[in-house]
Structure formats: C-alpha cells, structure tokens
C-alpha positions in Angstrom: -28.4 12.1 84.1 -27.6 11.8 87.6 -27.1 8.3 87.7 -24.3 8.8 85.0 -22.6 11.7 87.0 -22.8 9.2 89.7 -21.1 7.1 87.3 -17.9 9.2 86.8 -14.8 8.9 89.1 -13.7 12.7 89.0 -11.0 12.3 90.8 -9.2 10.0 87.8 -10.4 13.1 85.2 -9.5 16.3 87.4 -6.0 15.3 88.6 -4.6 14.1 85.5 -6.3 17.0 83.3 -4.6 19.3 86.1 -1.0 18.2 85.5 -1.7 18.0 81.7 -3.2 21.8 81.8 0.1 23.1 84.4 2.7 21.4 81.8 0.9 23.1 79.2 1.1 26.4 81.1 4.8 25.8 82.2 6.3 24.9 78.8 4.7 28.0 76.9 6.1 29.7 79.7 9.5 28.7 81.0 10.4 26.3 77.9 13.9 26.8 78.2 13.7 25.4 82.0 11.2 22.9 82.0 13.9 21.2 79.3 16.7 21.1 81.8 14.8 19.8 84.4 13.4 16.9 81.9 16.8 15.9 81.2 18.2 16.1 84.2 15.4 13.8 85.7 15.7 11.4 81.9 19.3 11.7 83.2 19.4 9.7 86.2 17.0 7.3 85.3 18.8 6.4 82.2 22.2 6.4 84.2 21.6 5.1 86.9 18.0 3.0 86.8 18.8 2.0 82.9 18.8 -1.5 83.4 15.4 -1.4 85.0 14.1 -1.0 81.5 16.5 -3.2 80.0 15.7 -6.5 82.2 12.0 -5.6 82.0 11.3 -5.5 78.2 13.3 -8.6 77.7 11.2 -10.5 80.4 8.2 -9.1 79.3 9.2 -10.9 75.5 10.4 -13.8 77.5 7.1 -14.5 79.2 4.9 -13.7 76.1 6.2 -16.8 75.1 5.8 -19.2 77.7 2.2 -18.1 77.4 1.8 -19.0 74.2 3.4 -22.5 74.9 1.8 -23.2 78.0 -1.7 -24.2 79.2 -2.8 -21.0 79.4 -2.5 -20.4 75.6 -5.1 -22.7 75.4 -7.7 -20.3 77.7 -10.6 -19.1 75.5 -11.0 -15.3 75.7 -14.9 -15.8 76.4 -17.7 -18.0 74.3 -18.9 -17.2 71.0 -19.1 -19.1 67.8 -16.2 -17.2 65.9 -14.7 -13.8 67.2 -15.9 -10.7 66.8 -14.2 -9.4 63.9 -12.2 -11.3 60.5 -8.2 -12.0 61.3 -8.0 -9.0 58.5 -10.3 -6.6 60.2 -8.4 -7.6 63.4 -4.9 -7.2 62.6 -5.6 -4.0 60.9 -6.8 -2.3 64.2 -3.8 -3.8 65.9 -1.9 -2.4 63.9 -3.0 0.7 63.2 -4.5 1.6 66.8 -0.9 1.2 68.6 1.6 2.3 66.2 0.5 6.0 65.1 1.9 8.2 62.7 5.8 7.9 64.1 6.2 4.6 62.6 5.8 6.6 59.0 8.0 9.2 60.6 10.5 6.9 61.6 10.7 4.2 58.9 12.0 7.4 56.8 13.9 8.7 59.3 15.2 6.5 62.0 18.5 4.9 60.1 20.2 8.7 59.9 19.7 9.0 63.6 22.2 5.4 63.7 24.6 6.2 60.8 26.5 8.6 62.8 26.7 6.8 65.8 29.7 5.9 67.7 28.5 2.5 69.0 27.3 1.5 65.0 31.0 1.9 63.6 32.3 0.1 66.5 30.0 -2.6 66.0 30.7 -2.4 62.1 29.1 -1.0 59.1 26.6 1.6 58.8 24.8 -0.5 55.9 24.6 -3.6 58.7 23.2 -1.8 61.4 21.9 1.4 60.6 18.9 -1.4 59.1 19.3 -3.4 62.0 18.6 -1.3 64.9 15.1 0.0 64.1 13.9 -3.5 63.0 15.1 -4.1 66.9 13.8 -0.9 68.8 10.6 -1.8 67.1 10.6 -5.6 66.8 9.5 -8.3 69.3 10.4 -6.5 73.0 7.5 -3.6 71.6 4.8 -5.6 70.8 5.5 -7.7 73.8 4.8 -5.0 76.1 1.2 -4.8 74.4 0.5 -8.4 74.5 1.2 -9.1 78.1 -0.9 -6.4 78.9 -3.7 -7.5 75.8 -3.7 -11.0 77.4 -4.2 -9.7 81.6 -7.0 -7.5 80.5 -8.4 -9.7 77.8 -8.6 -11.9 80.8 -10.0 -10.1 83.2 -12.9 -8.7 80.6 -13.9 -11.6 79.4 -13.3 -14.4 81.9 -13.7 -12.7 84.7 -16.7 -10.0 83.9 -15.0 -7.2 85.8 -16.8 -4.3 85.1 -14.3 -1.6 85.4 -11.7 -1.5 82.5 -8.4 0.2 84.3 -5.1 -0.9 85.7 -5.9 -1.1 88.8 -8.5 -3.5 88.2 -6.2 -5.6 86.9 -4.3 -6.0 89.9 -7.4 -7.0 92.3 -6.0 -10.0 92.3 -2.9 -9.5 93.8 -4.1 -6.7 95.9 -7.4 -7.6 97.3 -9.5 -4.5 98.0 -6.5 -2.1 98.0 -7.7 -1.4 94.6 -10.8 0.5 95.5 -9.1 2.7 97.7 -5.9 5.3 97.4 -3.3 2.6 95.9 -6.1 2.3 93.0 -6.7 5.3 92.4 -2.8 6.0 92.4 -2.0 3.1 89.9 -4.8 5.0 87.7 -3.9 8.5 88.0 -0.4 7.6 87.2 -1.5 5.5 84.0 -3.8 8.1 82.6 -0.6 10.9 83.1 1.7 8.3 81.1 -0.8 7.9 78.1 -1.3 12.1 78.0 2.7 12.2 78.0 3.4 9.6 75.6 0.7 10.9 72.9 2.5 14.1 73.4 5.7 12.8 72.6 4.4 11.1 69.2 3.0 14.4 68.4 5.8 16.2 69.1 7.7 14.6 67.3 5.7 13.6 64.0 3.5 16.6 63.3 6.4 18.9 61.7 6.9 16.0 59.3 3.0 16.6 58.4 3.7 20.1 58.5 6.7 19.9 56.2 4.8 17.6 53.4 1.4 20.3 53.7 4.2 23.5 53.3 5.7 21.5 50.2 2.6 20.2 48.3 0.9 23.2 49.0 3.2 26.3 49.0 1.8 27.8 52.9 4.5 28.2 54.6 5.8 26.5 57.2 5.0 27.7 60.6 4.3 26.8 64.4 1.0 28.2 63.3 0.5 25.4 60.7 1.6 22.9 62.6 -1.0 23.5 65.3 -3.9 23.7 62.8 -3.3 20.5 61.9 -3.0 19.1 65.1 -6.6 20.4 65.6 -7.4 19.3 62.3 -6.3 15.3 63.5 -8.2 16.0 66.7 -11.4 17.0 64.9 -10.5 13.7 62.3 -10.4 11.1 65.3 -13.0 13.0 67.3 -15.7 12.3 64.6 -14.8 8.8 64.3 -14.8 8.1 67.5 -18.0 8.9 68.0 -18.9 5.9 65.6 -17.5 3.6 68.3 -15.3 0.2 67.4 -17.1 0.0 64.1 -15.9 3.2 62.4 -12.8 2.3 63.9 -12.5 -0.7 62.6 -13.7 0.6 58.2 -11.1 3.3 59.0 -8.3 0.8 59.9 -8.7 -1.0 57.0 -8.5 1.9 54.6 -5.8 3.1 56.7 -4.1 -0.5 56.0 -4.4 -0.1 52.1 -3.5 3.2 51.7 -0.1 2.3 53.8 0.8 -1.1 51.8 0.2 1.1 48.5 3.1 3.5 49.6 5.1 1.0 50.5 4.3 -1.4 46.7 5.2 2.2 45.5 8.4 3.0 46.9 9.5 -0.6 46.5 8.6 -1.1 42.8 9.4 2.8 41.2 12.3 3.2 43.5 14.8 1.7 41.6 16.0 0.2 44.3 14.0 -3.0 44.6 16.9 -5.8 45.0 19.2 -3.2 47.4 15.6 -3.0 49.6 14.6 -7.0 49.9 18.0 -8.2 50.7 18.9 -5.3 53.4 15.7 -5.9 54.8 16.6 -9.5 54.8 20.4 -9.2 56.6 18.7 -6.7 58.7 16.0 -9.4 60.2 19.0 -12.0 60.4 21.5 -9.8 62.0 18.6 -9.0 64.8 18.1 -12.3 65.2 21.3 -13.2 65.6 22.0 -10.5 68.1 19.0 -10.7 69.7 19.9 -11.3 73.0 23.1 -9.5 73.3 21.3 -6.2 71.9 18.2 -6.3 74.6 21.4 -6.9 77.4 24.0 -4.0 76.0 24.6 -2.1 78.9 27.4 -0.2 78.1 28.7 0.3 81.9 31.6 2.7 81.1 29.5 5.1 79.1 31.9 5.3 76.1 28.7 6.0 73.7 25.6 6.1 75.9 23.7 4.3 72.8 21.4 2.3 75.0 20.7 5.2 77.6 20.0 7.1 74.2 18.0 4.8 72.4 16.9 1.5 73.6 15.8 2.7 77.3 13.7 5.5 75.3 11.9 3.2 73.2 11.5 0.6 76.0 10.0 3.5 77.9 8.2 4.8 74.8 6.2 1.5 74.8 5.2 1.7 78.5 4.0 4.6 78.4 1.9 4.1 75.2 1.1 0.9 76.5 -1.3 2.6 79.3 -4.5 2.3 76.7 -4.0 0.5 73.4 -4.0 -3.4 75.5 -7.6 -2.4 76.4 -8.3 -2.1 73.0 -6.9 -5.2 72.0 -8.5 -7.2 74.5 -11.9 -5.6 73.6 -11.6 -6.6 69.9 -10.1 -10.0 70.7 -13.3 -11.7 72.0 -13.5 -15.1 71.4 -9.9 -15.8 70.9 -7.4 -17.8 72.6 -4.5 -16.5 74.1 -2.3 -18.2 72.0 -3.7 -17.2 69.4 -3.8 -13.3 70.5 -0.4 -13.1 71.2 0.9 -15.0 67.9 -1.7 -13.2 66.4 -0.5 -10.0 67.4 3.0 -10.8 67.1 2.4 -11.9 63.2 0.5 -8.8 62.5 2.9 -6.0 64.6 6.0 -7.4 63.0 4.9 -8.4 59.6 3.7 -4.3 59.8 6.4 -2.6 61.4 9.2 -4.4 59.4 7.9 -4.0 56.0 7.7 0.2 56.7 10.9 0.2 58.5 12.9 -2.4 54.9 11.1 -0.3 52.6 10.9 3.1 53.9 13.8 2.9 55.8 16.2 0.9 53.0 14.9 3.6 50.3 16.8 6.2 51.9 19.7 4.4 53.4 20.3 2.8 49.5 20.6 6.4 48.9 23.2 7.1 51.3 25.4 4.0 51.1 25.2 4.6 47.2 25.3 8.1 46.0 27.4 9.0 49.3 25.6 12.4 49.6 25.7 12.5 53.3 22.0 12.3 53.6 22.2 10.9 57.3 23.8 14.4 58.4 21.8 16.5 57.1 18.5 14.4 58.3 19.5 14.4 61.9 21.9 17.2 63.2 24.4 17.3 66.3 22.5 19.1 67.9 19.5 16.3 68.2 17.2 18.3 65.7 15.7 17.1 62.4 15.4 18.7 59.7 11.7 17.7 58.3 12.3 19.0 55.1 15.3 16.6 54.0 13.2 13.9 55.2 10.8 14.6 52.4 13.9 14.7 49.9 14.1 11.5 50.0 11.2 10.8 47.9 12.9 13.2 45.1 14.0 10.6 43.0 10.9 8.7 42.8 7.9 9.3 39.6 6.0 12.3 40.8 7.4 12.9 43.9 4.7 15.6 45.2 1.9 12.4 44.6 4.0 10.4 47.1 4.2 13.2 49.7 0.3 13.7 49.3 0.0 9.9 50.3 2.1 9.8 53.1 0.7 13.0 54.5 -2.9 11.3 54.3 -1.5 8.2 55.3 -0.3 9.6 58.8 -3.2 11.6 59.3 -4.9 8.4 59.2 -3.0 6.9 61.5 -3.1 9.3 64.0 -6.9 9.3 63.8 -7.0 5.3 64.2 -4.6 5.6 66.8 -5.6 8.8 68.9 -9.4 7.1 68.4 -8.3 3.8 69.9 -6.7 6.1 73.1 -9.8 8.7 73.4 -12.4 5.4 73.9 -10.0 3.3 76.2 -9.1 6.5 78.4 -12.8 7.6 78.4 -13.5 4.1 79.7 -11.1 5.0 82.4 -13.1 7.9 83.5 -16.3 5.6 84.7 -16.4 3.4 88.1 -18.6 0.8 86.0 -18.2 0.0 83.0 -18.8 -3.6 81.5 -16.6 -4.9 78.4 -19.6 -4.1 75.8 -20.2 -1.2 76.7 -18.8 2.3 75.4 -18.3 5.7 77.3 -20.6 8.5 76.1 -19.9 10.7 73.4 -19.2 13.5 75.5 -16.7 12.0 77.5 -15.2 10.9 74.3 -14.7 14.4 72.9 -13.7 15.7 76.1 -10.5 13.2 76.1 -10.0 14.3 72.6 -9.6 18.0 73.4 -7.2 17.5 76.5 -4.9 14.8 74.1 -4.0 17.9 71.7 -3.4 20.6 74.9 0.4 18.9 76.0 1.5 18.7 72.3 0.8 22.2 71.5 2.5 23.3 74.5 6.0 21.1 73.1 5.2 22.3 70.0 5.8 25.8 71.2 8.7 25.1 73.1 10.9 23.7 70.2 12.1 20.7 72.0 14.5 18.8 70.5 14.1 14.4 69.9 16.6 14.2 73.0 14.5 16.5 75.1 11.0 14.8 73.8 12.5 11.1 74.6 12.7 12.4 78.1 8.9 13.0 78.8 8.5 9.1 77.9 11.2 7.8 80.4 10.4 9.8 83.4 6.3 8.9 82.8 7.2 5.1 81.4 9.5 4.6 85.0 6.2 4.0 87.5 4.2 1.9 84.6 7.0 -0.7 84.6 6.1 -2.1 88.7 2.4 -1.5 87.4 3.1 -3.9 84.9 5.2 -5.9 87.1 1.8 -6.1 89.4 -0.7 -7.1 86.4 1.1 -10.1 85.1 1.9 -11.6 88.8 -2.0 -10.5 89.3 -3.1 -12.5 85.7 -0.7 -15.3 86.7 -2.4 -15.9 90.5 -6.0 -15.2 88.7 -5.5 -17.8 86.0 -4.0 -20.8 87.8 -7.2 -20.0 90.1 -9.7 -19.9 87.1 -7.4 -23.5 85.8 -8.2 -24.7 89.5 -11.9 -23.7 89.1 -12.7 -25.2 85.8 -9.5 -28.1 84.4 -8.5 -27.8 81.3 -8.6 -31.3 79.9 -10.5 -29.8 77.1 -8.2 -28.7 73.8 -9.5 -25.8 74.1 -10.9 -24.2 77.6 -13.8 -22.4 77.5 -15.6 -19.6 79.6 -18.2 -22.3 81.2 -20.4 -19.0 82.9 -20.6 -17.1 79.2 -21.4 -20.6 77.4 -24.4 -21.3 79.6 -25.9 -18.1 79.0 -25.1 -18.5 75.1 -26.8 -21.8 75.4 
C-alpha cells in the first residue's frame, strides 16, 4: 500500500480537483457572473487570438498527412504477430470513446443552429450548407487533432517504453529534464483542467436532450432534478464498466456500434425520406470538399457575422480540449499497428461514423424543414442561443412508433457517454501515477475517484442554465494553452522519430520495434 501511495503524484490530483470543486461552488453560486466573465474571456480569444485556432487545426490536418505518406507511416507501433484487437473491435472504440453522446445531439440538432445564419444565406442556400457545415466542424480537422496526438503517444508507449503516460512526457524530447520538474507538472495540470472542462461542456450540453426523451417516454417531468439523476445514473453506468478495464470497454463499444447503425437503418429506411437523405448527404460531402480549404481559412476580418468566432474556433477548441485523454486511448489499443495505418485507420472509421449520423440524422430533419416549410430551425434553436430539447425530439414525430425511436436514441447516448466517459476515467487515472507502463491499468479506486469528480463541473452548469454560447466558452478559454502543448508534442515526436530512424534504418517495408522483437523472440 505504501509503495502505491508512493506511486501517486498528488499534486496532478489536488490542484485540478481544486479548481474543478471552486467552479462548482462559484457557478451554483454567482451563475449569473461567472457567465460574463466566460464570455468576456471567450471574447477576446475569439476576436482577437481567432486565427490561432484557425492556422492550428488546419496544420494539424496538414501534417496527419505527410505522416501517413512519409517514412514514418511505415514505423511499427511495437512487435506482435497481429494487433491487439480486430479492425472492427478497433474502430468501434475509436469511435465510440472520442465522440460521446453530442454527436447524437448534434446530428439532430446542429443544421437549425446554421439555417438562420447570416453567413449561410450569403454563401447561398440553407439546403447547401445547413448539411455542409457540420459534415465540416466535424470532418477531417477533428479527427486530425486525435491522430497527431494518437501517433506521438502511440510512439512514445510502444517504441520508446516510457513509463509515464502524460503530456508532458511526450515532450521529453524537446525538453530534456524540464519535464520532471515545474514546466511538467504545468503542461499536466493544465491538460487534466481541459479534459474536466471539456466533459463538462458535452454534458452540459447533451444531458437535457436525455432528459427530454426520459420526461417524454416516461411521463416524469422534466426537471433540473431529473436531469442530474441521470447524470449520476451515466456516472454509475461508466463507473462499473470501467472497472472491467479495456475489455468491457471494448464488448460495450461494439454493442454501442449496433445499436447506433440500427437508429440510423431506421430513420433512413421508415423516414420516407430515403432519396432526399443519400443525395444531401452526398452534395454535402462534395461541397466540403470543394470548400475545404477556403472554410478552415474564413476569417471574416470585419466581423459582419462573427460565424467562425461562433462556430469553427469553438469546435477547433472543443477538440483540444477533449483531445487531452482519448489519444492515450488510441495509442493503447493500437499496438502493433503502423502509423499509417492508425491514422488512415482512424480517419476511415471517425468519418465513415460521424458522417453517416450527421446525412441521416441531420438530413431527416432538415428534409423536413426545406419541405413542409414549418420553420423547424427556429423553434429548435432560439435567438437567444437556447434550445429547445423538446422540438428536437419532434422530429422523430413522423416516423412508425415514434416513442420506440426516442427509447433507442436515449439508450444509445447513454451508451455513448459510458464508452466515452470510461475511455476519459482510465486515461486521466493513468495521469494520476508517476509510473505507469503501457500494459498496465490504474487501480480501481483511482478509477472511481475520476468518475465522481467528471460529474461535479456539469452539475454545477447544469444549475446555472447556461446557454450553448455561454457553454462554447468554457472549451475555448481551456482549449487556448493545449494548442502550444500540442505544438510541443509533434516537434517533440518529430526530433524522437528521425532519432529512432537514425538508430535503427528503415530499409525494411515495414520498421519494426527491434528491443520488443528480441524479447518476443
């Protein structure tokens, strides 16, 4: 027992469950004036640091792929006969372990928050880019941000054999020994903080959808009270099956998977709407494409509709922050791989995902807008930057038994949030030891610990009744220090590989781990 005390670095547990348990205090408190203070903060960054977020997320994208195409795709993520779990098993814990429940929320809801916007008529229709942006804001630039990050730690795990599985680790190589004293533990502290307020902001966000669906099927009504017993009911989900460590995560993903493509083969095929759905989905994925470039660099310096200081920095930001832990994850469950195939791996599974929720989900409800002309989009998401939950669920109205469909999507993101939140509790419980090698898992308590302070911050927004604005903000003010952090892993995985190419060649097709196939041998 006291060798595992020993174990624990305190100081990366006390400070950030500190802040977490102060902002819980001061938003039950002062709501009113911990919002203005969040905005005005959100509001300089987004004004006058915006393109700080821009320029990073597309270089980020940019270098994924020079990876991929250059020799150190070719760098075998440590020795074994075949990785560690099937390409299914694998892309379903991607998948499900970084996205969460708001991609559910989102896909439903995230082409009303465009239709009325200013920059969307000037660009043209609503029907072109009301399907367009989400496919964007979620598209390559957000599961780049994961695989850069995937690839450095996948590297430093399972080439290098470091034995503590943290940011700051990650930058050894750039900064020497640095990392064991006070810039470490600041490049921690600050990442821990970032993951607490990003999970915050997803369940801020998403739970009074859940809330919503329970009040409908169910006839309880709808209350903050509600809404924060099934937040504990999601922490008690994920804390159980966490305790069953990668393997429980892994059976849980893959029901998770089903159940999700089953909603969507519903919605697509008793909609009514099947044609209208493929073919927006399909301009949608063309006109991104297309626009690609020009999107990630949109600016708009005079401020005549503030979209990308609304929207784009905010999800860039979102990413970074939620980036913090789920890299770790994929690096763990990507033993064995090659970094090309990682990151096309990831980028196949991500996308193929996120797109077919956003074209289904999404194009169900837009159909109905652009068709029926009901002005769904306005009464979905107000003027005031609040949503209304329950017209969400409306949209689901016209389908065969409705109140089935609500049931499934309510199960749906309960799963997700436990695959996701169970993904975050193991990786930031990892973070809590000095030592800690790649096959190794932090204890159980530690795990449930983690999983009691994730739910303290979302209760507190909860109670506050923030509005999406006022949430976005919590994610760009925490997301603003983890962009140089990420800045100093990839210059620190770039210096550590061409050293590792130096050490070993790579003549070889494919360039193994020598050190981990000796001891295999």
């Amino acid at each position: 027992m006291k060798s595992k005390m020993k174990n624990i670095d305190f100081p990366i547990i006390l400070f950030p469950v500190t802040c977490v348990i102060a902002l819980f205090i001061l938003f039950i408190l002062q709501p009113n004036q911990s919002t203005n203070v969040l905005n005005t903060i959100r509001g300089f960054l987004g004004n006058q640091l915006g393109s700080y977020y821009l320029l990073l997320g597309l270089g980020i994208f940019i270098l994924t792929i020079i990876i991929a195409c250059s020799k150190y795709g070719r760098i075998r993520l440590g020795y074994t006969e075949r990785p560690l779990f099937s390409n299914f098993s694998w892309g379903a814990m991607i998948f499900t372990s970084t996205l969460a429940a708001d991609i559910l929320f989102y896909s439903m809801s995230e082409w009303a928050m465009y239709a009325n916007e200013q920059h969307v008529h000037d660009l043209g229709s609503v029907q072109d880019w009301a399907s367009t942006f989400p496919l964007f804001h979620w598209g390559p630039i957000a599961w780049g941000i994961y695989i850069i990050l995937a690839v450095a730690f996948g590297f430093m795990l399972h080439i290098r054999g470091r034995k503590k599985q943290r940011f700051s680790e990650a930058c050894r190589p750039l900064l020497g020994d640095k990392v064991d004293g006070i810039p470490g533990k600041v490049i921690d502290i600050t990442c821990v903080i970032a993951l607490l307020c990003g999970t915050a902001t997803t369940f801020s966000v998403t739970t009074p959808l859940l809330s919503a669906g329970i009040s409908r099927v169910f006839g309880l009504p709808n209350t903050v009270g509600l809404v924060i017993m099934i937040l504990a009911l999601i922490a008690a989900v994920y804390t159980i099956t966490v305790l069953f460590g990668i393997k429980g995560i892994s059976k849980l993903a893959s029901f998770c998977v089903y159940l999700f493509f089953a909603l969507l083969a519903y919605v697509l095929v008793a909609g009514g709407q099947f044609v209208y759905i493929v073919e927006t989905g399909i301009s949608g994925i063309g006109n991104m494409i297309q626009n690609f470039i020009g999107l990630s660099t949109y600016t708009d310096p005079l401020r005549t509709n503030s979209f990308p200081q609304n929207w784009t920095l905010y999800y860039w930001a979102y990413w970074m922050a939620w980036c913090v832990a789920t890299p770790f994850f994929i690096a763990t469950i990507s033993k064995g791989r090659t970094i090309r195939n990682i990151i096309i791996g990831c980028y196949t599974c991500g996308l193929s995902g996120t797109f077919m929720s956003f074209i289904v989900l999404g194009g169900y409800g837009l159909g109905q807008q652009m068709k029926n002309g009901n002005g769904l989009a306005d009464v979905i998401y107000n003027l005031d930057f609040s949503i209304n939950y329950e017209e969400i669920l409306n949209v689901f109205n016209p389908l065969p038994l409705p109140e089935i469909v609500i049931i499934v999507l309510v199960i749906s993101m309960i799963l997700f949030y436990a695959t996701t939140f169970d993904t975050l509790t193991m990786v930031v419980s990892n973070y809590s030891y000095k030592n800690l090698k790649s096959e190794e898992e932090a204890s159980k308590l530690m795990r449930t610990f983690w999983s009691i302070i994730f739910i303290l911050f979302p209760i507190a927004l909860v109670f506050s009744e923030n509005t999406l604005a006022s949430l976005q903000s919590v994610s760009i003010i925490a997301a603003f220090p983890i962009g140089i952090i990420i800045i100093l892993v990839v210059c620190s995985f770039f210096k550590d590989a061409n050293l590792y190419l130096k050490e070993i060649g790579y003549k070889d097709s494919i360039i193994e781990c020598p050190i981990d196939k000796m001891t295999n041998d």
